[in-house]
N, CA, C and O atoms as CSV, one atom per row, in Angstrom:
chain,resi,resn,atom,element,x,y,z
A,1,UNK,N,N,76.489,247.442,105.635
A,1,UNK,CA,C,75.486,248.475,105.581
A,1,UNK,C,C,74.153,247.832,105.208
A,1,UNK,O,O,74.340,246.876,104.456
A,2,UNK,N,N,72.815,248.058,105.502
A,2,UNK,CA,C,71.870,247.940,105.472
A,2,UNK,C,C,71.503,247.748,104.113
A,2,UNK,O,O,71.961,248.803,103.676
A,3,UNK,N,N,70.954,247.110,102.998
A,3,UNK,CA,C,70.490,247.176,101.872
A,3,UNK,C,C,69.532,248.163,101.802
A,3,UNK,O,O,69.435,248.707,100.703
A,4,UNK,N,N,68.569,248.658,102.953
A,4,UNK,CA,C,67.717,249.801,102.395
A,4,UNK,C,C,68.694,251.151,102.256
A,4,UNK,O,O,68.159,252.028,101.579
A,5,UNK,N,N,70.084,251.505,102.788
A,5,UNK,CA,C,69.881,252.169,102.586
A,5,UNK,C,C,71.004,252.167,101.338
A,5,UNK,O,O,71.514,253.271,101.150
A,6,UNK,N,N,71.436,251.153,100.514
A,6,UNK,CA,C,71.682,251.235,99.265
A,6,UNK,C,C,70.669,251.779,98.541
A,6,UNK,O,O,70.710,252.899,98.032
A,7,UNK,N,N,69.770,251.022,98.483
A,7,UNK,CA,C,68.103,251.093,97.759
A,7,UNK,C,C,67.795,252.432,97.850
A,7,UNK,O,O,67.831,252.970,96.744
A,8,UNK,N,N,67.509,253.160,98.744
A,8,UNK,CA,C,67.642,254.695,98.793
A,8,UNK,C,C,68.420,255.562,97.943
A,8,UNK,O,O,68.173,256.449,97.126
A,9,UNK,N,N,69.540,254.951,98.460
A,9,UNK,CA,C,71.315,255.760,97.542
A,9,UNK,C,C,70.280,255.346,95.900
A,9,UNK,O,O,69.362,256.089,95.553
A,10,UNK,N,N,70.534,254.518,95.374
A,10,UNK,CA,C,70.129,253.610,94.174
A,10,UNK,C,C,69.236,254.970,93.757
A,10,UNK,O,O,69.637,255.853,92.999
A,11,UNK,N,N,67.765,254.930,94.514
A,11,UNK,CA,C,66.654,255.058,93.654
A,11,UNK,C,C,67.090,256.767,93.610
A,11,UNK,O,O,67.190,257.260,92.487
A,12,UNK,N,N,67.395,257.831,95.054
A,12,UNK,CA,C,67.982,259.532,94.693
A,12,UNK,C,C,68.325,259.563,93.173
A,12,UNK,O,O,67.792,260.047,92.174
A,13,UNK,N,N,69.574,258.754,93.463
A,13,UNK,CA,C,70.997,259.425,92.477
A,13,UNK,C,C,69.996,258.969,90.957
A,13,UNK,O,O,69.712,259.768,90.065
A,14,UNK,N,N,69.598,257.501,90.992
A,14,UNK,CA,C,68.600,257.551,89.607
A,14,UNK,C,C,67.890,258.451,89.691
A,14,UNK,O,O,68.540,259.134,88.900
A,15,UNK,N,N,66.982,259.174,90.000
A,15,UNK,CA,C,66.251,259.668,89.903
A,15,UNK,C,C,66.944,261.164,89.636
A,15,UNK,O,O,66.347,261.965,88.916
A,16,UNK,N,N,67.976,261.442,90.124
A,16,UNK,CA,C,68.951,263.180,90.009
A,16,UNK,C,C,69.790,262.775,88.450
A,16,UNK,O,O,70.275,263.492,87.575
A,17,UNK,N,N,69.680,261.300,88.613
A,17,UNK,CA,C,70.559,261.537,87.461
A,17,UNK,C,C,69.522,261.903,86.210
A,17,UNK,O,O,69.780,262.819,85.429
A,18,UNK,N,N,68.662,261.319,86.134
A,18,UNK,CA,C,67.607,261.602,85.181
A,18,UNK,C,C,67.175,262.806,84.635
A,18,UNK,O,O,67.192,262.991,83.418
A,19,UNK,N,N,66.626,263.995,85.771
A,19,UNK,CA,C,66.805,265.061,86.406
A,19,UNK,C,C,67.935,265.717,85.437
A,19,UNK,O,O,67.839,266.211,84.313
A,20,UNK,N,N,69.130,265.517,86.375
A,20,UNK,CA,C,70.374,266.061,85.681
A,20,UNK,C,C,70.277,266.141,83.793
A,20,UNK,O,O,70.323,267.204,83.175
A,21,UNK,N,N,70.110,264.493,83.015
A,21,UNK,CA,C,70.112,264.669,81.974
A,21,UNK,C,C,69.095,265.358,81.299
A,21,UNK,O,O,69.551,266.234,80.564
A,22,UNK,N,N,67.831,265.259,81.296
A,22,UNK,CA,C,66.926,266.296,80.975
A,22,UNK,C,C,66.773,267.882,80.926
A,22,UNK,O,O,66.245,268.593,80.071
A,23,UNK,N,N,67.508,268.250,82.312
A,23,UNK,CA,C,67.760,269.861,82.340
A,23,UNK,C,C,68.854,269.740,81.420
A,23,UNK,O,O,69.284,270.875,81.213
A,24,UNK,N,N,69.649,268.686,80.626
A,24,UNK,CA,C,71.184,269.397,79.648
A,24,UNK,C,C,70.386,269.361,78.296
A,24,UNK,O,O,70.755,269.835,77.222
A,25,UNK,N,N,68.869,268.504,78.654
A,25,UNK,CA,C,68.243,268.411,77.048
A,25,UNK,C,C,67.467,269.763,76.808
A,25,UNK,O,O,67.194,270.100,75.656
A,26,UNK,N,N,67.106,270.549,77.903
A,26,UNK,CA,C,65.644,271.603,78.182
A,26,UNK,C,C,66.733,272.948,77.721
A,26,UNK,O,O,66.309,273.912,77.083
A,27,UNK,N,N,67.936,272.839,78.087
A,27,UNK,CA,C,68.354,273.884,78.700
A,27,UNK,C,C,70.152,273.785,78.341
A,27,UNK,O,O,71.017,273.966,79.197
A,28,UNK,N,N,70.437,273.436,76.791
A,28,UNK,CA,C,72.093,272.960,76.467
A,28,UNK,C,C,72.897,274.113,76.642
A,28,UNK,O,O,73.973,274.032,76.049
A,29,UNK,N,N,72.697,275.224,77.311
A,29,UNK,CA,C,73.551,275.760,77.808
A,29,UNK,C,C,74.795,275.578,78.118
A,29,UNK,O,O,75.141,275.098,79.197
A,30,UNK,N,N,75.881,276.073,76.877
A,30,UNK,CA,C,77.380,276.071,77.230
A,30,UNK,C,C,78.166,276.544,78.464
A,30,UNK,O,O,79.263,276.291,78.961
A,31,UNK,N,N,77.421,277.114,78.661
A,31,UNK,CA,C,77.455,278.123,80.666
A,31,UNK,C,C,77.354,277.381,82.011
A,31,UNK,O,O,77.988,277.479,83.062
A,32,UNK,N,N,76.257,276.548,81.579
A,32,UNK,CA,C,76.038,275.722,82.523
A,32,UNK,C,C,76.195,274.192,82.178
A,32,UNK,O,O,75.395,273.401,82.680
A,33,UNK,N,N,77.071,273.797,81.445
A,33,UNK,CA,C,77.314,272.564,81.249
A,33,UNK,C,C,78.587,272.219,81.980
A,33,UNK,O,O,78.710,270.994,81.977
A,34,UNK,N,N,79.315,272.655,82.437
A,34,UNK,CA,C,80.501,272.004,83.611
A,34,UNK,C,C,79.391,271.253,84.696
A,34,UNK,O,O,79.272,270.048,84.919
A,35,UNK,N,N,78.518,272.563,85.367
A,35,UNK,CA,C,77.615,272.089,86.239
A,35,UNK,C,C,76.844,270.833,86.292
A,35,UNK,O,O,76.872,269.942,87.141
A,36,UNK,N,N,76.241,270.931,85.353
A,36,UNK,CA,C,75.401,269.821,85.212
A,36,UNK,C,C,76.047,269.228,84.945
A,36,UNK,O,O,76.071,268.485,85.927
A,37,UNK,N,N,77.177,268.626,83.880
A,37,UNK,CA,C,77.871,267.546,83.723
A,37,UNK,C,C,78.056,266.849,84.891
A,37,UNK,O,O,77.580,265.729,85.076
A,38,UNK,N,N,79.084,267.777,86.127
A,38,UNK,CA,C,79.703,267.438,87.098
A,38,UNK,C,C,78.396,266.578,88.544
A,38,UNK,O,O,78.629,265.836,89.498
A,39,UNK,N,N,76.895,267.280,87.915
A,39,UNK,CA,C,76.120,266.479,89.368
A,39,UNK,C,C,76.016,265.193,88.052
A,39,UNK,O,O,76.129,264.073,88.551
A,40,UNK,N,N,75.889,265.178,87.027
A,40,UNK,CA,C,75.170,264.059,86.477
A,40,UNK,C,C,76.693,262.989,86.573
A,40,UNK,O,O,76.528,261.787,86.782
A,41,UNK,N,N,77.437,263.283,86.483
A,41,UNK,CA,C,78.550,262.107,87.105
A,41,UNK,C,C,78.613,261.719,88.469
A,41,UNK,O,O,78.602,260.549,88.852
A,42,UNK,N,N,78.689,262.866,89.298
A,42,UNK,CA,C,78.694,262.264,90.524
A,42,UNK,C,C,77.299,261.175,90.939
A,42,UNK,O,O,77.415,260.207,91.691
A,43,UNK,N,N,76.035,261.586,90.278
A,43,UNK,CA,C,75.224,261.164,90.747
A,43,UNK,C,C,74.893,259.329,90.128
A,43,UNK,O,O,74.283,258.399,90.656
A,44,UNK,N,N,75.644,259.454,88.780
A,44,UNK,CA,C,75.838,258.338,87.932
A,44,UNK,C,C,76.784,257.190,88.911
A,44,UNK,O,O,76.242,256.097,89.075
A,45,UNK,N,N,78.164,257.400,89.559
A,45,UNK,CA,C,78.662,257.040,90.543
A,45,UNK,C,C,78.214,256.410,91.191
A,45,UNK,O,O,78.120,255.183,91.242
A,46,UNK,N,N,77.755,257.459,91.984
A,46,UNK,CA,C,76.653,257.085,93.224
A,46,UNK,C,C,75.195,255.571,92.966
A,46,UNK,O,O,74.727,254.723,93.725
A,47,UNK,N,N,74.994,255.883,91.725
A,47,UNK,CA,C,73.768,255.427,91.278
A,47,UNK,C,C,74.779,253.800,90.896
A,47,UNK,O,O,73.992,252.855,90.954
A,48,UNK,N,N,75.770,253.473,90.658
A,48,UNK,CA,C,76.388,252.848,90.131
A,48,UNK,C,C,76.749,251.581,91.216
A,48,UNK,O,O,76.481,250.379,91.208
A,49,UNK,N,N,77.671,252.676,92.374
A,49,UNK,CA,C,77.914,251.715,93.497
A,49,UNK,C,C,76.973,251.188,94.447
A,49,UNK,O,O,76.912,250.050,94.911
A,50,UNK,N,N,75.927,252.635,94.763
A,50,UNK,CA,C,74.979,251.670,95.381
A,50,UNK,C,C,74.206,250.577,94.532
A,50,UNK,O,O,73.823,249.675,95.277
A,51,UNK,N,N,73.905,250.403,93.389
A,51,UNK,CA,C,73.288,249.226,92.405
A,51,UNK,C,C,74.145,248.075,92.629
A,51,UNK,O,O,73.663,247.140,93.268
A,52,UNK,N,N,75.588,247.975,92.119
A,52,UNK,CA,C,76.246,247.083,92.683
A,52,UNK,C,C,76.394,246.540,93.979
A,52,UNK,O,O,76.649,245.343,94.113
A,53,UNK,N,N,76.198,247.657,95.412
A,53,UNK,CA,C,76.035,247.301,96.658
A,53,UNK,C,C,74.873,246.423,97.053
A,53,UNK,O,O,74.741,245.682,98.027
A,54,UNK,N,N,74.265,246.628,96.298
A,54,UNK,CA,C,72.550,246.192,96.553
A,54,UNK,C,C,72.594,244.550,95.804
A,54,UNK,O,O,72.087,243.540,96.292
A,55,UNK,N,N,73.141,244.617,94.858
A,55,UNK,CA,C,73.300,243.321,94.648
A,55,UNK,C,C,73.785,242.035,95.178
A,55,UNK,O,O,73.416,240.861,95.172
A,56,UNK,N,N,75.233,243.073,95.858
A,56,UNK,CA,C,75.877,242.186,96.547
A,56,UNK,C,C,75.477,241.836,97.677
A,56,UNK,O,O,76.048,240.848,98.137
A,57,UNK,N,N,74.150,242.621,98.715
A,57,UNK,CA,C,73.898,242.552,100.031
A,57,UNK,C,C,73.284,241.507,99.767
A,57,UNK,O,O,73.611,240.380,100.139
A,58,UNK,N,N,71.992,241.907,98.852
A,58,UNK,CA,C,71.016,240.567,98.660
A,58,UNK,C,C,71.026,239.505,97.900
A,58,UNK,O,O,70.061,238.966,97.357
A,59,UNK,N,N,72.363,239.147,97.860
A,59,UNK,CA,C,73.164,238.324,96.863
A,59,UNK,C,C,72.371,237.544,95.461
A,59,UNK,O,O,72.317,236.379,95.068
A,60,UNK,N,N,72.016,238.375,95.146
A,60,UNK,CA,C,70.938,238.506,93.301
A,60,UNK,C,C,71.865,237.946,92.640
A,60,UNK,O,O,71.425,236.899,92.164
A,61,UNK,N,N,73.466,238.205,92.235
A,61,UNK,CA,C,74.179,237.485,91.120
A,61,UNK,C,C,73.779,238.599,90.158
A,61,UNK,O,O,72.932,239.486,90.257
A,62,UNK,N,N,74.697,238.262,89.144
A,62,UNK,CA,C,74.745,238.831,88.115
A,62,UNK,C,C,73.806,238.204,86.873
A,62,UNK,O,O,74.342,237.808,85.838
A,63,UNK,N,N,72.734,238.165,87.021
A,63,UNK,CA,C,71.411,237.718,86.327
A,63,UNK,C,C,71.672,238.817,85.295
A,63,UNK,O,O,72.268,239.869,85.527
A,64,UNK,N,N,71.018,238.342,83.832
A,64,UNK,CA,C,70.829,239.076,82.415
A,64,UNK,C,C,70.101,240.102,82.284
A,64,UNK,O,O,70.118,240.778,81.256
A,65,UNK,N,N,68.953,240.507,83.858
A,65,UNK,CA,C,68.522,241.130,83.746
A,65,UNK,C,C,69.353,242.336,84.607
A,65,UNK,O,O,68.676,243.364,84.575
A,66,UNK,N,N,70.380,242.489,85.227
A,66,UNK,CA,C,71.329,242.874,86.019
A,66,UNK,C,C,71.882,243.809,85.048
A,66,UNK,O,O,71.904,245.033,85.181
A,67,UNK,N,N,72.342,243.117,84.031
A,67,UNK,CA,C,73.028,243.654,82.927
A,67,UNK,C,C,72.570,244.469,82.205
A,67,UNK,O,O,73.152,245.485,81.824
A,68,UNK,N,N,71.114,244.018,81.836
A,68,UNK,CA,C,70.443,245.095,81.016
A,68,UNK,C,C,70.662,246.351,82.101
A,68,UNK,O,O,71.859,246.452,82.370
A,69,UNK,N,N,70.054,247.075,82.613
A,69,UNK,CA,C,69.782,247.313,83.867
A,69,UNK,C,C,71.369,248.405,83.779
A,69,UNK,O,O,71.278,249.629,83.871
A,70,UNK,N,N,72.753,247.677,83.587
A,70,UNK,CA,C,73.759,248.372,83.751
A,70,UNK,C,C,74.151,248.736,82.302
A,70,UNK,O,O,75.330,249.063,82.170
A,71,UNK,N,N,73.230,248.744,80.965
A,71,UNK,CA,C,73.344,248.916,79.688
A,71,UNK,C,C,72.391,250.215,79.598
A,71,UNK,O,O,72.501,251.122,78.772
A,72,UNK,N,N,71.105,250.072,80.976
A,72,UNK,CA,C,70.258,251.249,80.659
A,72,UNK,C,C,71.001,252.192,81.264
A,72,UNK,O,O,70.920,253.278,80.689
A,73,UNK,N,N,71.923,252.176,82.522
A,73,UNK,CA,C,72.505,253.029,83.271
A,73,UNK,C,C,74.046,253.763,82.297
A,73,UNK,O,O,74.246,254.976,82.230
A,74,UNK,N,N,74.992,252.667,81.615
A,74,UNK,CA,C,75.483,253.295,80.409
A,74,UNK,C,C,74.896,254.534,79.550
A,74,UNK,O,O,75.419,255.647,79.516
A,75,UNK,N,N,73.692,254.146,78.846
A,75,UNK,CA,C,73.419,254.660,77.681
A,75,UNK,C,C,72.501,256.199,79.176
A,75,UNK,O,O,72.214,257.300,78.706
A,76,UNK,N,N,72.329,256.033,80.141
A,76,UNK,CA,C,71.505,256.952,80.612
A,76,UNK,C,C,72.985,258.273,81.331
A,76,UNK,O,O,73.109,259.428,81.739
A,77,UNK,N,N,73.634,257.254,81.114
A,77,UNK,CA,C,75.046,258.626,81.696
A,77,UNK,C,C,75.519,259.165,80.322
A,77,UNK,O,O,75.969,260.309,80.248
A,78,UNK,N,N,75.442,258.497,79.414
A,78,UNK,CA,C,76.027,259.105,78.122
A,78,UNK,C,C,75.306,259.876,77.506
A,78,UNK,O,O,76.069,260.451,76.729
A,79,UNK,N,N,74.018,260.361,77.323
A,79,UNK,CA,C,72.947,260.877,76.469
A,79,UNK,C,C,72.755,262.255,76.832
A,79,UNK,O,O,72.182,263.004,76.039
A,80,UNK,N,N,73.224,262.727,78.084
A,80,UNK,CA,C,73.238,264.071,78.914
A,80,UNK,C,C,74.666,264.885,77.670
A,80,UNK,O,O,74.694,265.790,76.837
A,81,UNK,N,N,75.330,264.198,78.060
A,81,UNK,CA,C,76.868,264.706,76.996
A,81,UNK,C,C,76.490,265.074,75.407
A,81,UNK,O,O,76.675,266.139,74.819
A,82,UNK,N,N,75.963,263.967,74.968
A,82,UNK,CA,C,75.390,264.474,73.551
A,82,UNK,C,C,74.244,265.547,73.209
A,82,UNK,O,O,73.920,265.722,72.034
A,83,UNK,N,N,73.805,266.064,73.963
A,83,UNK,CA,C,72.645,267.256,73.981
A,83,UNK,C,C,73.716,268.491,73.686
A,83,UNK,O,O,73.691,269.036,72.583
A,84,UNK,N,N,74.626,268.901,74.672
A,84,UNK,CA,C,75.896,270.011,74.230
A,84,UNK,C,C,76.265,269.490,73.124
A,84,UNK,O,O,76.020,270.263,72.198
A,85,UNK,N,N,76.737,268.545,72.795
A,85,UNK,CA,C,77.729,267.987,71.033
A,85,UNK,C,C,76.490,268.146,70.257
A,85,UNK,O,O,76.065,269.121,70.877
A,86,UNK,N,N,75.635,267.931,69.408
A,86,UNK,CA,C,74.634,267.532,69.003
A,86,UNK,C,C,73.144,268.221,69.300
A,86,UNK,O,O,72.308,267.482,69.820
A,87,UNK,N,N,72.710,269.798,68.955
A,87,UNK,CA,C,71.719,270.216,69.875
A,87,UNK,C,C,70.257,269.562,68.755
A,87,UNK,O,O,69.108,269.229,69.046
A,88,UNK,N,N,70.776,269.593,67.840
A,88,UNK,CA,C,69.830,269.229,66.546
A,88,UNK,C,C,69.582,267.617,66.981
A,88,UNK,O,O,68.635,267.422,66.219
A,89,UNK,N,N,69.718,266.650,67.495
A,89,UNK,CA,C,69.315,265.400,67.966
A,89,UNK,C,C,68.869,265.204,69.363
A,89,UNK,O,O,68.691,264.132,69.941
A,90,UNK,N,N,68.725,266.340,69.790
A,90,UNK,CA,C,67.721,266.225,71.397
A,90,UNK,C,C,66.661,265.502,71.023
A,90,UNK,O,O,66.629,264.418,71.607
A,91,UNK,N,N,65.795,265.678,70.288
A,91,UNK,CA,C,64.032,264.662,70.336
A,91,UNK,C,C,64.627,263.329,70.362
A,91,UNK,O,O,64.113,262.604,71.214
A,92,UNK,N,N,65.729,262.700,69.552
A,92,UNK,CA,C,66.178,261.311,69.808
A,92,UNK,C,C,67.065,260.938,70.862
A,92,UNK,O,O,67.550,259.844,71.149
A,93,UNK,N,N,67.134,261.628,71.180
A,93,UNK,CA,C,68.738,261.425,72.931
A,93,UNK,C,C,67.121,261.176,73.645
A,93,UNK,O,O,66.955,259.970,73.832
A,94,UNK,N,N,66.094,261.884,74.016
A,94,UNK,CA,C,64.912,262.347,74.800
A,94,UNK,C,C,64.676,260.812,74.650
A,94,UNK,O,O,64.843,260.032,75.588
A,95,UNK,N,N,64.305,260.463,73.494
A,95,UNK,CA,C,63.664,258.930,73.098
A,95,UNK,C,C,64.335,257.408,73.541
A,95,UNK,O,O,64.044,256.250,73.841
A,96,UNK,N,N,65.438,258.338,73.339
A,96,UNK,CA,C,66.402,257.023,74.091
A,96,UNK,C,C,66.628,257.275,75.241
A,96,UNK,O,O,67.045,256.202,75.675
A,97,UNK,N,N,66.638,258.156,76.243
A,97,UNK,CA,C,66.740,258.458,77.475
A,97,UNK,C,C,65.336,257.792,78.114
A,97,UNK,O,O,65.370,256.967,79.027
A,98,UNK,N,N,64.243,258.221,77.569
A,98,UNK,CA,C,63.220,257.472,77.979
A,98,UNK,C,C,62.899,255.749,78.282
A,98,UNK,O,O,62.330,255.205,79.229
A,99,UNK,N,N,63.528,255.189,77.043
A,99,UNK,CA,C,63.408,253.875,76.500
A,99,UNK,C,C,64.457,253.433,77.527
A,99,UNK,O,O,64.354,252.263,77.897
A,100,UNK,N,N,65.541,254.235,78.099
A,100,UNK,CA,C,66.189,253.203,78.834
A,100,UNK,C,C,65.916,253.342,80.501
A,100,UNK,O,O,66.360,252.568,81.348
A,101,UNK,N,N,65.123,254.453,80.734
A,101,UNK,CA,C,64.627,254.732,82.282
A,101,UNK,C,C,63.605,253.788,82.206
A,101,UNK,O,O,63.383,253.147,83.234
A,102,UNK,N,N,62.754,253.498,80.950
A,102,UNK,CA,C,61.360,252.392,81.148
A,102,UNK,C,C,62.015,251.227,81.379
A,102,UNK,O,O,61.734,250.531,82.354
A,103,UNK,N,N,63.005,250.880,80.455
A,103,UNK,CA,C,63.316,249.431,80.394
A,103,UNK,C,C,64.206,249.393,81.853
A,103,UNK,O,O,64.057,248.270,82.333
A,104,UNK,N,N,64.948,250.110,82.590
A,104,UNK,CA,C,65.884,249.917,83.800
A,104,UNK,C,C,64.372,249.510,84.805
A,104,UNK,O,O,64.118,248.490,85.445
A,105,UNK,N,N,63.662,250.632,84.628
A,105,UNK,CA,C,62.488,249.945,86.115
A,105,UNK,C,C,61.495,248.811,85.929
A,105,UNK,O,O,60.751,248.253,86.736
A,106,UNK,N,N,61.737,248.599,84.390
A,106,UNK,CA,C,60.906,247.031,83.855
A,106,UNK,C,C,61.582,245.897,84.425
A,106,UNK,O,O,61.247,244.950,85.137
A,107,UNK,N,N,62.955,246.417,83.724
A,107,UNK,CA,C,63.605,245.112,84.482
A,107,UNK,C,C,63.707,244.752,85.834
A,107,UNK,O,O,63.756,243.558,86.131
A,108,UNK,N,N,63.751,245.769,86.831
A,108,UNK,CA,C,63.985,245.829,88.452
A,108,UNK,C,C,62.352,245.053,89.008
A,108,UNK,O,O,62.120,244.097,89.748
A,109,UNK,N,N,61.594,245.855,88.361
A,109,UNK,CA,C,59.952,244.799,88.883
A,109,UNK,C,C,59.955,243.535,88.101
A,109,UNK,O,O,59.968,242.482,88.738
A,110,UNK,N,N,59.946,243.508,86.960
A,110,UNK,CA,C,59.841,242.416,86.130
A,110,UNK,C,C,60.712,240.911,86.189
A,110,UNK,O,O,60.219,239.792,86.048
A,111,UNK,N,N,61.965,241.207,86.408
A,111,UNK,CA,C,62.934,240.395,86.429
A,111,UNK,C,C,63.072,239.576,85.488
A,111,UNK,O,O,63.762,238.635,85.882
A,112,UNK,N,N,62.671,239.428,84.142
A,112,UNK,CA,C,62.578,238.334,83.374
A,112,UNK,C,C,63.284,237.861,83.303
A,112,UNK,O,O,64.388,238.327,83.584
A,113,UNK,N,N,63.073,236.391,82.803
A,113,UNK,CA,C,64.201,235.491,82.467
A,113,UNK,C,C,64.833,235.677,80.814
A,113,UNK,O,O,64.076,235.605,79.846
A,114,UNK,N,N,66.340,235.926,80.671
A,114,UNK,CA,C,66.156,236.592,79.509
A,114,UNK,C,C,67.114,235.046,79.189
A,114,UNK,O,O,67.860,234.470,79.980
A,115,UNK,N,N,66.754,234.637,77.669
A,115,UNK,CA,C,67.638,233.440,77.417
A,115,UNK,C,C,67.731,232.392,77.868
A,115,UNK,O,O,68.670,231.628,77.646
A,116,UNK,N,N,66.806,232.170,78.561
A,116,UNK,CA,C,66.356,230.771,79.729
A,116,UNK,C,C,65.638,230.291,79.762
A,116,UNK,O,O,65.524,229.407,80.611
Protein backbone atom coordinates (compact mmCIF):
# COMPACT_ATOMS: atom_id res chain seq x y z
CA UNK A 1 0.00 0.00 0.00
CA UNK A 2 1.09 3.42 -0.70
CA UNK A 3 2.67 5.24 2.40
CA UNK A 4 0.45 8.31 1.72
CA UNK A 5 -2.22 6.62 2.31
CA UNK A 6 -0.99 5.28 5.75
CA UNK A 7 -0.05 8.98 6.47
CA UNK A 8 -3.66 9.90 5.90
CA UNK A 9 -5.03 6.76 8.00
CA UNK A 10 -2.17 8.10 10.72
CA UNK A 11 -2.96 11.82 10.73
CA UNK A 12 -7.69 11.17 10.64
CA UNK A 13 -7.65 8.61 13.38
CA UNK A 14 -4.96 11.09 15.40
CA UNK A 15 -6.72 13.70 14.95
CA UNK A 16 -10.56 11.71 15.90
CA UNK A 17 -8.75 10.29 18.46
CA UNK A 18 -7.97 13.56 20.08
CA UNK A 19 -11.43 14.75 19.23
CA UNK A 20 -12.81 11.61 20.80
CA UNK A 21 -10.76 12.25 24.13
CA UNK A 22 -11.69 15.80 24.70
CA UNK A 23 -15.52 15.41 24.06
CA UNK A 24 -15.11 12.48 27.29
CA UNK A 25 -13.25 15.60 29.07
CA UNK A 26 -16.16 18.50 27.91
CA UNK A 27 -18.88 16.20 28.29
CA UNK A 28 -18.15 12.80 31.07
CA UNK A 29 -21.33 11.67 30.47
CA UNK A 30 -22.11 8.12 31.84
CA UNK A 31 -24.73 7.82 28.83
CA UNK A 32 -22.51 8.43 26.39
CA UNK A 33 -19.40 6.84 27.43
CA UNK A 34 -19.76 3.25 25.70
CA UNK A 35 -19.87 5.60 22.59
CA UNK A 36 -17.15 7.51 22.81
CA UNK A 37 -15.04 4.96 24.42
CA UNK A 38 -15.81 2.58 21.50
CA UNK A 39 -14.74 5.48 18.44
CA UNK A 40 -11.73 6.46 20.70
CA UNK A 41 -10.46 2.73 20.49
CA UNK A 42 -11.24 2.02 17.23
CA UNK A 43 -9.68 5.14 16.16
CA UNK A 44 -6.53 4.52 18.60
CA UNK A 45 -6.15 1.10 16.45
CA UNK A 46 -6.37 2.58 13.45
CA UNK A 47 -3.97 5.41 14.52
CA UNK A 48 -1.66 2.61 15.78
CA UNK A 49 -1.38 0.34 12.66
CA UNK A 50 -1.23 2.84 10.24
CA UNK A 51 1.93 4.55 12.43
CA UNK A 52 3.52 1.25 12.45
CA UNK A 53 2.64 0.80 8.58
CA UNK A 54 4.26 3.99 7.82
CA UNK A 55 7.28 3.08 9.41
CA UNK A 56 7.65 0.04 7.92
CA UNK A 57 6.98 1.42 4.20
CA UNK A 58 9.59 4.09 4.66
CA UNK A 59 11.76 1.91 6.51
CA UNK A 60 12.55 4.72 9.54
CA UNK A 61 13.44 1.77 12.16
CA UNK A 62 12.58 1.99 15.38
CA UNK A 63 14.48 5.33 16.28
CA UNK A 64 13.94 6.82 20.15
CA UNK A 65 12.06 9.19 18.69
CA UNK A 66 9.53 6.40 17.31
CA UNK A 67 9.07 5.43 20.75
CA UNK A 68 8.39 8.53 22.29
CA UNK A 69 5.83 9.08 19.72
CA UNK A 70 4.22 5.44 20.79
CA UNK A 71 4.47 6.65 24.72
CA UNK A 72 2.50 9.89 23.50
CA UNK A 73 -0.03 7.59 21.67
CA UNK A 74 -0.24 5.25 25.08
CA UNK A 75 -0.77 7.97 27.51
CA UNK A 76 -3.23 9.73 24.62
CA UNK A 77 -5.58 6.42 24.52
CA UNK A 78 -5.57 6.18 28.25
CA UNK A 79 -6.53 9.77 29.49
CA UNK A 80 -10.11 9.65 27.64
CA UNK A 81 -10.94 6.58 30.32
CA UNK A 82 -9.88 8.57 33.33
CA UNK A 83 -12.25 11.66 32.76
CA UNK A 84 -15.46 8.97 33.57
CA UNK A 85 -13.21 7.38 36.75
CA UNK A 86 -11.94 10.65 38.02
CA UNK A 87 -14.26 13.81 36.98
CA UNK A 88 -12.43 16.03 39.69
CA UNK A 89 -8.88 15.59 37.65
CA UNK A 90 -10.05 16.68 34.13
CA UNK A 91 -7.78 20.15 34.19
CA UNK A 92 -4.75 17.56 34.64
CA UNK A 93 -5.80 14.56 32.15
CA UNK A 94 -6.45 18.11 29.70
CA UNK A 95 -2.64 18.99 30.61
CA UNK A 96 -1.37 15.82 29.92
CA UNK A 97 -3.42 15.16 26.92
CA UNK A 98 -2.02 18.30 25.58
CA UNK A 99 1.72 17.72 26.53
CA UNK A 100 1.54 14.50 24.73
CA UNK A 101 -0.32 15.70 21.29
CA UNK A 102 2.65 18.63 21.40
CA UNK A 103 5.36 16.33 22.09
CA UNK A 104 3.90 13.34 19.38
CA UNK A 105 3.98 16.23 16.46
CA UNK A 106 7.45 17.62 17.91
CA UNK A 107 8.80 14.55 17.57
CA UNK A 108 7.34 13.62 13.90
CA UNK A 109 8.88 17.26 12.52
CA UNK A 110 11.70 17.42 14.82
CA UNK A 111 13.14 14.00 14.86
CA UNK A 112 15.74 14.50 17.45
CA UNK A 113 18.42 12.57 18.24
CA UNK A 114 17.58 11.39 21.66
CA UNK A 115 20.79 9.75 23.53
CA UNK A 116 23.17 10.10 20.65
Amino acid sequence: MDPLVYHVLHLSAGFLLTAYTFQAFAAPDPAKKGRVMMMSGIMSLIMVVAGFGLVSKLQIGFEPWVWVKVGCWLVLSAVGGFAYRSKGAIPLLKLIAIVAVVAAVYMVYARPVIGG
